[in-house]
C-alpha positions as CSV (number, residue, x, y, z in Angstrom):
1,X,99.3,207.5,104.2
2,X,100.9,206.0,101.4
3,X,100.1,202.1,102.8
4,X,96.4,203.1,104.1
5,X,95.4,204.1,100.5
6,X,97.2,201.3,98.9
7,X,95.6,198.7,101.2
8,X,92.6,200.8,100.8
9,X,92.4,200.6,97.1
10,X,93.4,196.9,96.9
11,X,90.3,195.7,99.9
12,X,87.9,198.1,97.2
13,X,89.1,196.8,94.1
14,X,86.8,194.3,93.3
15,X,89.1,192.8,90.5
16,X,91.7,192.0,93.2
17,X,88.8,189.4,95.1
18,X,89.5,186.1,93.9
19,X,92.9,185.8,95.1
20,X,92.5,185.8,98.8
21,X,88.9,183.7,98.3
22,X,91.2,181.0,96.7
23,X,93.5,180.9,98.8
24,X,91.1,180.6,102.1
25,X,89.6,177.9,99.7
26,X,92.3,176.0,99.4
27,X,93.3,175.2,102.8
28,X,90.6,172.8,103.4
29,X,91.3,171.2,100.0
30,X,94.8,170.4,101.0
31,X,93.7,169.5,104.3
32,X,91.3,166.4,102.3
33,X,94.0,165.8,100.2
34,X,96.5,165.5,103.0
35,X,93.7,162.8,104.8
36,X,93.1,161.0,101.9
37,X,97.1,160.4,101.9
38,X,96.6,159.3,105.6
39,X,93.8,157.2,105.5
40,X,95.4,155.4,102.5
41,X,98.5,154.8,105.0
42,X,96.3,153.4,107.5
43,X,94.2,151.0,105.4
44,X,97.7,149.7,103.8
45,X,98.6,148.6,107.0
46,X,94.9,147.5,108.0
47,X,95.0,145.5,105.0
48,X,98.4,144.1,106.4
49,X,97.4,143.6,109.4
50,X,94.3,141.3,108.5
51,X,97.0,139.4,106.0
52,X,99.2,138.6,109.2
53,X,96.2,137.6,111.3
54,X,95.0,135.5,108.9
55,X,98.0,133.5,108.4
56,X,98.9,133.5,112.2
57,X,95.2,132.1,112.7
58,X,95.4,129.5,110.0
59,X,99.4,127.9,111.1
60,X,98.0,128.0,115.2
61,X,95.1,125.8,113.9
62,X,97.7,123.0,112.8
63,X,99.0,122.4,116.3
64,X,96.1,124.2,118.7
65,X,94.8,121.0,120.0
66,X,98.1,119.9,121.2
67,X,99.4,123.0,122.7
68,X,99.1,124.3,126.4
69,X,97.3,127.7,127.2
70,X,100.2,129.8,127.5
71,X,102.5,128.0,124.4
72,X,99.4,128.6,122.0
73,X,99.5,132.3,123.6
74,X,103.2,132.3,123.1
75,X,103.0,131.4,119.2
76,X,100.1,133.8,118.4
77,X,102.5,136.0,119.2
78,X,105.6,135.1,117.3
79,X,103.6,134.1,114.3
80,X,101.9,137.8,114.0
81,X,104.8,139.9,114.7
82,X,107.3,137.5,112.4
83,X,104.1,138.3,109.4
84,X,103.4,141.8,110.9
85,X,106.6,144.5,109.4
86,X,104.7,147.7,109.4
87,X,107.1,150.3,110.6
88,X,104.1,153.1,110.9
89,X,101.9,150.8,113.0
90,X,102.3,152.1,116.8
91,X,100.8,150.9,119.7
92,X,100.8,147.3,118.4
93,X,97.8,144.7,120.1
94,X,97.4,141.2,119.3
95,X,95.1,138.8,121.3
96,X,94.2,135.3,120.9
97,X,90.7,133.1,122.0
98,X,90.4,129.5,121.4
99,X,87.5,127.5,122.3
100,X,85.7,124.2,121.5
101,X,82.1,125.1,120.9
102,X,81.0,121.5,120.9
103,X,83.0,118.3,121.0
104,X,85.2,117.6,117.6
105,X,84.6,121.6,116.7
106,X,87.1,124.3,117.1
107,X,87.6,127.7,117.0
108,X,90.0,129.9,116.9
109,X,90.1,134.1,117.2
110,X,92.5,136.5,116.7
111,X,92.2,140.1,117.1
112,X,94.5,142.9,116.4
113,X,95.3,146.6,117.0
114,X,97.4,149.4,116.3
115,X,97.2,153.6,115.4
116,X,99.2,155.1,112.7
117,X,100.7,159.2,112.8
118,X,98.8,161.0,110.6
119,X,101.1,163.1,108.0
120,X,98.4,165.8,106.6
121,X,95.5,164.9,108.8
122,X,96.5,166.5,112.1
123,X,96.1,170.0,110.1
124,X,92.8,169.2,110.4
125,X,93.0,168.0,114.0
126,X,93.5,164.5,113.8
127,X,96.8,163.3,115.0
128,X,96.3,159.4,114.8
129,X,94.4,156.7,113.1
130,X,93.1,153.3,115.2
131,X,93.1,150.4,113.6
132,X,91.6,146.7,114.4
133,X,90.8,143.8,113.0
134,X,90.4,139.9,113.2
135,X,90.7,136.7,112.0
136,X,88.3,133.7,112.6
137,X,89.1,129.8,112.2
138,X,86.7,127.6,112.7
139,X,87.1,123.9,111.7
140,X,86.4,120.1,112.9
141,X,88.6,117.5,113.8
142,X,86.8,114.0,113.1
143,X,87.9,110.9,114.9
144,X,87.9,108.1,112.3
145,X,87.1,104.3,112.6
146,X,87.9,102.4,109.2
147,X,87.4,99.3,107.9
148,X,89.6,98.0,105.3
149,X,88.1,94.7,103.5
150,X,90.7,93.7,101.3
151,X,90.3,90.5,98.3
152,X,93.2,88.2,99.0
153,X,91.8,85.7,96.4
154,X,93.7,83.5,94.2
155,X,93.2,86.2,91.3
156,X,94.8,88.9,93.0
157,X,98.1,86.9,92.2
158,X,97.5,88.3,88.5
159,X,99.1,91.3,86.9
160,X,101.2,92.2,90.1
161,X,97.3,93.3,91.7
162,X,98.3,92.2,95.2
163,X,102.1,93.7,94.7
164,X,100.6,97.1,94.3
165,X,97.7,96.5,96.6
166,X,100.4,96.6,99.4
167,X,102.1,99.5,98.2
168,X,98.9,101.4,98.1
169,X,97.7,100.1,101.4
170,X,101.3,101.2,103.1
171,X,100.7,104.6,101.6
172,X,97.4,104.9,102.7
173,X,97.9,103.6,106.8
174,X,101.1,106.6,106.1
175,X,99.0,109.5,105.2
176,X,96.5,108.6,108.2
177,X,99.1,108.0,110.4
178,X,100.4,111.6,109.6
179,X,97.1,112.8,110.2
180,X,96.4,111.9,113.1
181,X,96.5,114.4,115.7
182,X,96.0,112.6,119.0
183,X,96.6,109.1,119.9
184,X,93.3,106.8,119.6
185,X,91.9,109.8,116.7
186,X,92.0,107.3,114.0
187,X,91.7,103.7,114.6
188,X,91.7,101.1,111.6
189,X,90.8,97.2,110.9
190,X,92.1,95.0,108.4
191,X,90.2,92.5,106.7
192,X,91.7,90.1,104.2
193,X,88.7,87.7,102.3
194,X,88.1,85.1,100.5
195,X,85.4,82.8,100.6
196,X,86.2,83.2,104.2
197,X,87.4,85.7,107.1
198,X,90.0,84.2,108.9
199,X,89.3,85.9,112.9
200,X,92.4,84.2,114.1
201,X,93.2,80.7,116.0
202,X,94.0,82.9,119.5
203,X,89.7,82.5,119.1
204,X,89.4,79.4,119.2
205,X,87.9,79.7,122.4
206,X,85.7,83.0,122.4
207,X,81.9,82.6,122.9
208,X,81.1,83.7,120.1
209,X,82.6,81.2,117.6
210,X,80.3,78.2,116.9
211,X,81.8,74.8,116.4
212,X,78.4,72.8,115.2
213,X,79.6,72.6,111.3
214,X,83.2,72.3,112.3
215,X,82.9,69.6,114.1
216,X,80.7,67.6,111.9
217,X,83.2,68.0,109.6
218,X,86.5,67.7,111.5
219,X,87.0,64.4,113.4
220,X,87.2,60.6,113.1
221,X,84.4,57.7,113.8
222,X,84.9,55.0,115.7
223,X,85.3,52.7,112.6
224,X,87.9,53.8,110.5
225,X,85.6,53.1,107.5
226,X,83.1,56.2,108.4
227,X,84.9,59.6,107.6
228,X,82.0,62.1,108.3
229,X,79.7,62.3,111.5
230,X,76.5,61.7,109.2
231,X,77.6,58.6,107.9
232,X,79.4,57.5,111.2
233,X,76.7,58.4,113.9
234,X,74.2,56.5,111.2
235,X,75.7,53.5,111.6
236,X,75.8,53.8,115.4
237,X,79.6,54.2,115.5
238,X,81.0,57.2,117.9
239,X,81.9,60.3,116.0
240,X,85.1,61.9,118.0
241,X,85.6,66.2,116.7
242,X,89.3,67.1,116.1
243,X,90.5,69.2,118.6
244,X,90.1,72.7,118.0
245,X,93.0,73.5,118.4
246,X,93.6,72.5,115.3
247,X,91.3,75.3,113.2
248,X,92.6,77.0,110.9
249,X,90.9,80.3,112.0
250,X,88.5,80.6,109.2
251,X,84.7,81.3,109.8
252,X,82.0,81.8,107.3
253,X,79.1,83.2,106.6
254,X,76.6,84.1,109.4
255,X,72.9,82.1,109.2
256,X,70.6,84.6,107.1
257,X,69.9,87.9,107.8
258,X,72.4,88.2,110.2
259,X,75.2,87.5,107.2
260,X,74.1,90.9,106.2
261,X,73.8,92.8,109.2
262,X,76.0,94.0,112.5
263,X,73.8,91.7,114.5
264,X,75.5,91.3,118.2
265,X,76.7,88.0,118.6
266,X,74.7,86.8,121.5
267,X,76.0,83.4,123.3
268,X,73.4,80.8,123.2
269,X,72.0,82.1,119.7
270,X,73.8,80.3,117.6
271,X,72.2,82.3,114.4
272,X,74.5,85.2,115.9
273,X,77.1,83.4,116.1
274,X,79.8,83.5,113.9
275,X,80.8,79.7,112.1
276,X,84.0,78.2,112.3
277,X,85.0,76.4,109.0
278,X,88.1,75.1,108.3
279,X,88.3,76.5,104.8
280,X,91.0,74.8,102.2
281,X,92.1,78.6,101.4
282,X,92.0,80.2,104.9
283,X,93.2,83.8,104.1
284,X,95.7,85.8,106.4
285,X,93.6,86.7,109.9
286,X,91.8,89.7,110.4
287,X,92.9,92.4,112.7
288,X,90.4,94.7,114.3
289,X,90.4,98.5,115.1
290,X,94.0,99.0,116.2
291,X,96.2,102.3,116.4
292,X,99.2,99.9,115.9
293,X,100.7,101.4,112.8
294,X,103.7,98.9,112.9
295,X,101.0,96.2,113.0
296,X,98.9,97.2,110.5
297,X,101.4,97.5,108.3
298,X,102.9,94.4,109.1
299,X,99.5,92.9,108.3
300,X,99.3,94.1,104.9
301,X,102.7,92.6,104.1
302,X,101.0,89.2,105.5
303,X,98.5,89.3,103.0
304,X,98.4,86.0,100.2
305,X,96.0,85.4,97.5
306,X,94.1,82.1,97.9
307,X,91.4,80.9,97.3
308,X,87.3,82.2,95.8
309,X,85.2,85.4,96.0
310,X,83.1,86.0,99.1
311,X,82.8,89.8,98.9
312,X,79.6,89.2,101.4
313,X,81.6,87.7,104.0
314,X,84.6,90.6,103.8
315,X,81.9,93.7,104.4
316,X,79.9,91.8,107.0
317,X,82.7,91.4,108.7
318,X,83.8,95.1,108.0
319,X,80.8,96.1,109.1
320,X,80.9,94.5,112.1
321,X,84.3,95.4,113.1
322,X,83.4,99.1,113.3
323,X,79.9,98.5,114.9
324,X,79.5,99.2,118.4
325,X,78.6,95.7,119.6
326,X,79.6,92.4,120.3
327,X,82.1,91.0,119.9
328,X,84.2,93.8,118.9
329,X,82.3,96.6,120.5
330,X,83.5,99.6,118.8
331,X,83.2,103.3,119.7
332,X,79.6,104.5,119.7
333,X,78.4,106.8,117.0
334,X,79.5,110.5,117.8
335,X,79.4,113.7,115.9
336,X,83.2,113.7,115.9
337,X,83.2,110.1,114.9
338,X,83.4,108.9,110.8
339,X,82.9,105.3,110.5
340,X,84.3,104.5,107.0
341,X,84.5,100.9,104.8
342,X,86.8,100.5,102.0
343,X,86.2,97.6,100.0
344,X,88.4,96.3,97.4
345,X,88.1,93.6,95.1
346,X,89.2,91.9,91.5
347,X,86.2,89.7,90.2
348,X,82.9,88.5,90.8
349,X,81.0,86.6,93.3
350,X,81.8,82.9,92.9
351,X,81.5,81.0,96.6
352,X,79.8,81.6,100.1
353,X,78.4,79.3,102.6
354,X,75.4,78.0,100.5
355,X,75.9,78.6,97.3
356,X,78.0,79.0,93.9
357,X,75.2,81.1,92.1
358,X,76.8,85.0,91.5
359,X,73.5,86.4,91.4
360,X,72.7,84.7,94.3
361,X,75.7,86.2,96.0
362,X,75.3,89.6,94.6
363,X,72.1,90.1,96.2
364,X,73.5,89.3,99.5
365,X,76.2,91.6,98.9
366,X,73.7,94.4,97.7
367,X,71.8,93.9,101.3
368,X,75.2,94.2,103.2
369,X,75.9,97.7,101.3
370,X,72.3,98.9,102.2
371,X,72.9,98.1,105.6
372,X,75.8,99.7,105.9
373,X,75.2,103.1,104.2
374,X,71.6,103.0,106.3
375,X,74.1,102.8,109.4
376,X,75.4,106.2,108.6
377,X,78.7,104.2,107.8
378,X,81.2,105.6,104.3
379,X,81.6,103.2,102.0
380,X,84.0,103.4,99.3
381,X,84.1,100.4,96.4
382,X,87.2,99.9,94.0
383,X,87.3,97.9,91.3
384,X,90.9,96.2,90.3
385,X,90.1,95.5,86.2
386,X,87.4,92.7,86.7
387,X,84.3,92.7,88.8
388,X,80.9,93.3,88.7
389,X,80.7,96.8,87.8
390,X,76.9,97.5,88.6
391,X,77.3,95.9,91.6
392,X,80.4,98.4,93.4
393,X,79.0,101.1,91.8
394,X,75.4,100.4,94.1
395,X,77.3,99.7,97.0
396,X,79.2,103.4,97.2
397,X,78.0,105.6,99.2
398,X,78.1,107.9,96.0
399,X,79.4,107.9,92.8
400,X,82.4,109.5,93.7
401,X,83.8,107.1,95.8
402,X,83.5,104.3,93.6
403,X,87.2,103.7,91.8
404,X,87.5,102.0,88.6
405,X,91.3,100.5,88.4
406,X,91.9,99.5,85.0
407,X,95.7,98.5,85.7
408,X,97.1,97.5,88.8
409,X,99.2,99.9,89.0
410,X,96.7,102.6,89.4
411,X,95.9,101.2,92.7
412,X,98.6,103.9,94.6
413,X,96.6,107.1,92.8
414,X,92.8,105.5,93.7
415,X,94.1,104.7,97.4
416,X,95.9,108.0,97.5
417,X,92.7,109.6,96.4
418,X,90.5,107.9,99.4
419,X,93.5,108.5,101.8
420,X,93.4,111.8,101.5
421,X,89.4,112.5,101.2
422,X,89.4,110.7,104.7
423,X,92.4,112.9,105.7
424,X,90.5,116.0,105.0
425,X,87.1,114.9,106.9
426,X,89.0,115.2,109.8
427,X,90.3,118.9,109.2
428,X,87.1,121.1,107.6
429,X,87.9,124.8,107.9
């Protein structure tokens, strides 16, 4: 009796209420609390979890192009489980896609999963938490053809220009040599100039040399007393050419418009044709697209300065080198292809085939550079502390990859600069 009318008065007194409401009240209260706790667990780990992904994603897409199926499988998983040290993530997933969407484009995905216990929540009913996420990488690797047109006139003696021009040019065949990921990816062509591209003497007999000038000028008459064919042949004497075996290698310019232009030689057209001359200051010979890195750099360290300033004859020849025609045929054009011209140089225009008039040259110059940025091809210009400054700065392709050397010994940073601008078109993520 004693208990009923106790329990009795304490349901009846109203004053006594609040207690038990609050206390009904606050179950669900700590229940939210309790999940907020939770769900701050999981997303700490989520966040985690995207963080290891990420990463994972980004070190595969260095070496996905070389690596089998099941070895790129293989590292996905090492990678994310050496970044991934949740201890509260269960039921751990990680997969990995990789595909090629279009020639020269990758991408990579990775996808994760896991649950985490809840703590608080399963008061509430909810024993775990799932978790996923993924990462994306998605990037191009560009095949690169480049044309390095190099002044090996007597002025680059100066100042220690061609010293450091080697240095920088070793640096820069070093960084794309490094960042090449396939054999054949990037494929580059050396052209020392002067007033005249040496193609080599091994060309002597290629179609697409023309001997008309040479020969003219290399020989001997009949009568020792006639030493050029005009003169001889005008006299009625015979006029005998050298043989050509002994040219030196050098040709200049091509007849007009095709000096300018990536005009196919074409045997039988002797305007397409290029003109051997046997030039008093023959600069080392050319060397066309090559992956030979031991070659190429071997090539720099053949480099001498002789002779005047053709820049004309350098980027024609640049220009054709990397074209897709004759002679030298190059790859086609493709959307995983750059076709890039460097162009270096340490004073003005002073000699080509016709003339000694540096505005005349200039202009010819000026329609090579149109030509060449109207062929889709890169073209950077650097200036070692003389030339015409107007001039290079036209010719870039923008201003940015025109280089203004005011010391020779800058050359290393401006080639370092364009080595690894063309290092990063290949890799765009």
């Amino acid at each position: 009796m004693f208990h009923k009318g106790l329990i009795g008065a304490f349901v009846g007194d109203r004053k006594a209420s609040v207690a038990p409401m609050l206390a009904l009240a606050s179950l669900p209260l700590f229940g939210l609390m309790g999940a907020a706790v939770d769900f701050s667990r999981a997303a700490s780990t989520r966040t985690a979890m995207q963080a290891a992904l990420d990463a994972s994603a980004l070190m595969l897409s260095k070496d996905a192009t070389a690596l089998s199926a099941g070895a790129l499988t293989q590292k996905s998983q090492d990678y994310f489980k050496t970044m991934f040290t949740r201890p509260e993530a269960n039921n751990v997933q990680v997969s990995m896609q990789f595909t090629q969407p279009q020639a020269g484009s990758y991408l990579l995905k990775m996808t994760g999963s896991a649950t985490v216990n809840t703590l608080f929540s399963r008061m509430l009913g909810q024993s775990t938490i799932n978790l996923s996420t993924s990462s994306e990488v998605s990037w191009g690797i560009k095949k690169l053809n480049l044309a390095l047109v190099l002044d090996n006139t007597g002025s680059m003696s100066q100042n220690q220009k061609m010293t450091n021009l080697k240095t920088a040019a070793h640096n820069l065949l070093t960084t794309l040599q490094n960042a090449a990921k396939q054999p054949g990816d990037i494929q580059v062509a050396i052209v020392p100039f002067a007033t005249d591209v040496n193609v080599g003497t091994s060309n002597a007999g290629a179609y697409w040399v023309d001997w008309t000038d040479w020969d003219a000028a290399n020989g001997k008459c009949s009568n020792t007393s006639y030493t050029t064919k005009s003169s001889c042949t005008s006299h009625s004497k015979v006029w005998t050419p050298a043989a050509h075996s002994t040219w030196n290698g050098c040709v200049y310019d091509r007849d007009q418009n095709n000096d300018v232009t990536n005009t196919a030689t074409v045997a039988g057209a002797p305007a397409t044709l290029y003109r051997a001359h046997q030039a008093s200051n023959c600069p080392t010979s050319m060397m066309p697209l090559s992956t030979d890195w031991t070659a190429l750099n071997n090539k720099i360290d053949a480099m001498t300065p002789t002779g005047n300033t053709n820049v004309t004859v350098g980027l024609s020849m640049g220009f054709q080198l990397i074209s897709p025609v004759a002679p030298f045929n190059a790859p086609q054009p493709a959307p995983d292809l750059d076709k890039v011209i460097v162009i270096l140089t340490d004073g003005l225009n002073t000699q080509n085939r016709w003339t000694s008039s540096e505005s005349s040259i200039d202009a010819r110059t000026q329609l090579a550079c149109n030509n060449i940025k109207a062929a889709n091809i890169k073209l950077y210009t650097v200036r070692v502390l003389d030339g015409d400054v107007a001039l290079l700065q036209g010719c870039a392709t923008k201003p940015s990859m025109y280089y203004d050397v005011q010391q020779a010994s800058q050359l290393n940073s401006a080639f370092g600069s364009i080595a690894q601008n063309l290092a990063n078109l290949r890799i765009a993520q």
